[in-house]
C-alpha positions in Angstrom: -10.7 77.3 120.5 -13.3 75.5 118.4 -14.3 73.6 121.3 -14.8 76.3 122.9 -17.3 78.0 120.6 -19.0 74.6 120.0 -19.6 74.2 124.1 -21.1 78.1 123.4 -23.0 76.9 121.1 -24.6 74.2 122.3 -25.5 76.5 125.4 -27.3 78.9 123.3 -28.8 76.3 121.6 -30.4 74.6 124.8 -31.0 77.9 126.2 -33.3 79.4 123.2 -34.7 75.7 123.1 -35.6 76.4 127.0 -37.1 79.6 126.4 -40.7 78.6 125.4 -41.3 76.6 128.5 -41.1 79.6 130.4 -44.7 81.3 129.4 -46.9 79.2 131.7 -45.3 79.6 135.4 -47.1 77.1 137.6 -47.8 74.4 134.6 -50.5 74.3 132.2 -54.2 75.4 132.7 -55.3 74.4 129.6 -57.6 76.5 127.7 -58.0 79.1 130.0 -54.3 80.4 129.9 -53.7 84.1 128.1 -56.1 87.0 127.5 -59.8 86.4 126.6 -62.1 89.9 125.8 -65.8 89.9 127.4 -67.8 90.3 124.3 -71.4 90.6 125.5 -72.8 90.5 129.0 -76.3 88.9 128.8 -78.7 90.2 131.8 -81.9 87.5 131.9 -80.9 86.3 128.3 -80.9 90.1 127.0 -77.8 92.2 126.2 -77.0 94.4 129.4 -77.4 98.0 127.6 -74.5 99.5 129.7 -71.9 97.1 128.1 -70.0 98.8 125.7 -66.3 99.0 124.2 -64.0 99.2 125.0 -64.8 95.4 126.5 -63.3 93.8 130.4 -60.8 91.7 129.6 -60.4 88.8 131.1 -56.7 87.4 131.5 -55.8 84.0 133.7 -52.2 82.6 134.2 -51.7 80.0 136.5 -53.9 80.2 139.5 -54.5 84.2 139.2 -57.2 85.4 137.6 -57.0 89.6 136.3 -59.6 91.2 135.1 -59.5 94.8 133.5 -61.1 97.6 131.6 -59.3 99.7 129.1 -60.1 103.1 129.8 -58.9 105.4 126.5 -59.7 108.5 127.9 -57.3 108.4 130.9 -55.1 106.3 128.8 -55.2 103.3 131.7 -56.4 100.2 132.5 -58.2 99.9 136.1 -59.2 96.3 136.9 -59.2 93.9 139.7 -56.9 90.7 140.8 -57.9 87.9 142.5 -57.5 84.0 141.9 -59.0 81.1 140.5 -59.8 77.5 140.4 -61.9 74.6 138.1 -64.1 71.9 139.2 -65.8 70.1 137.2 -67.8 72.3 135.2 -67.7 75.4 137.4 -65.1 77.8 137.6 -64.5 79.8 141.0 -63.4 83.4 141.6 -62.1 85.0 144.4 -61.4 88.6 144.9 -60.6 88.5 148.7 -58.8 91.8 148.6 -61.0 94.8 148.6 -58.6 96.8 146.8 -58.5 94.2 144.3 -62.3 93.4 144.4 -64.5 93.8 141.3 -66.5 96.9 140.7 -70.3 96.8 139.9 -69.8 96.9 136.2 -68.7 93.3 136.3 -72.0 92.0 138.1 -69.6 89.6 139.9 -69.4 89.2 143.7 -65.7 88.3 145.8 -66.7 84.8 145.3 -68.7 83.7 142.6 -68.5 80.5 141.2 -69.6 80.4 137.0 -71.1 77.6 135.0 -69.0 76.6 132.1 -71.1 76.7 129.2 -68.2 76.0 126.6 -64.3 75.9 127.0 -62.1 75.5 124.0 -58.7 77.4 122.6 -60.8 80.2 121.2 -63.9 80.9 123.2 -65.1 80.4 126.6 -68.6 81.0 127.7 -69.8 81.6 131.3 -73.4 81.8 132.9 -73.4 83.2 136.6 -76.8 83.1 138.4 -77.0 85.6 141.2 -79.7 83.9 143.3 -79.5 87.1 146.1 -80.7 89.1 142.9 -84.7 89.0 141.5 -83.9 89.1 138.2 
């Protein structure tokens, strides 16, 4: 019997051990994995005006990329899912789905492709140049 409970043990043991490795599906993107809020949106190096709390949020996992907006009054959170992908020192996003696309309040398009400006384990900041727009 004590063999028993040892085996059961050791099961539980390698199972909890195992447990961790299981938050990252598809391996490890680095910095970019979890939830990141959109503090400021800067419009021709001035804060866009229209940006206020509650903030987009911005959450990546693997090669999906969600992006939503909490919305107290209706108690909900309407967003858009597309994917994502990293070269270099650009980061591409594709919303290929229209019911999935991003609404204007992002300012992003079904494709656009960022500029990393800075990418660490607490803050990531993006500059996106819309060359079909004059300002």
């Amino acid at each position: 019997m004590k063999q028993i409970l040892n085996k059961i043990l050791l099961l539980l043991v390698l199972v909890a051990l195992s447990a961790p490795s299981c938050t990252r599906n598809n391996g490890d993107i680095g910095d970019w994995f979890g939830t990141w809020r959109v503090d400021e949106l800067l419009i021709n190096d001035e804060p866009d005006p229209d940006y206020a709390p509650p903030y987009m949020i911005f959450k990546f996992q693997s090669s999906i990329v969600q992006i939503i907006w909490p919305d107290e009054a209706n108690h909900g959170a309407p967003g858009c899912t597309g994917t994502w992908h990293q070269d270099n020192d650009k980061v591409t996003r594709r919303f290929d789905y229209d019911q999935y696309a991003p609404t204007k309040a992002t300012h992003l398009d079904v494709v656009t492709t960022l500029e990393i400006l800075k990418l660490s384990k607490s803050k990531i900041e993006l500059r996106y140049r819309n060359d079909n727009d004059n300002t």
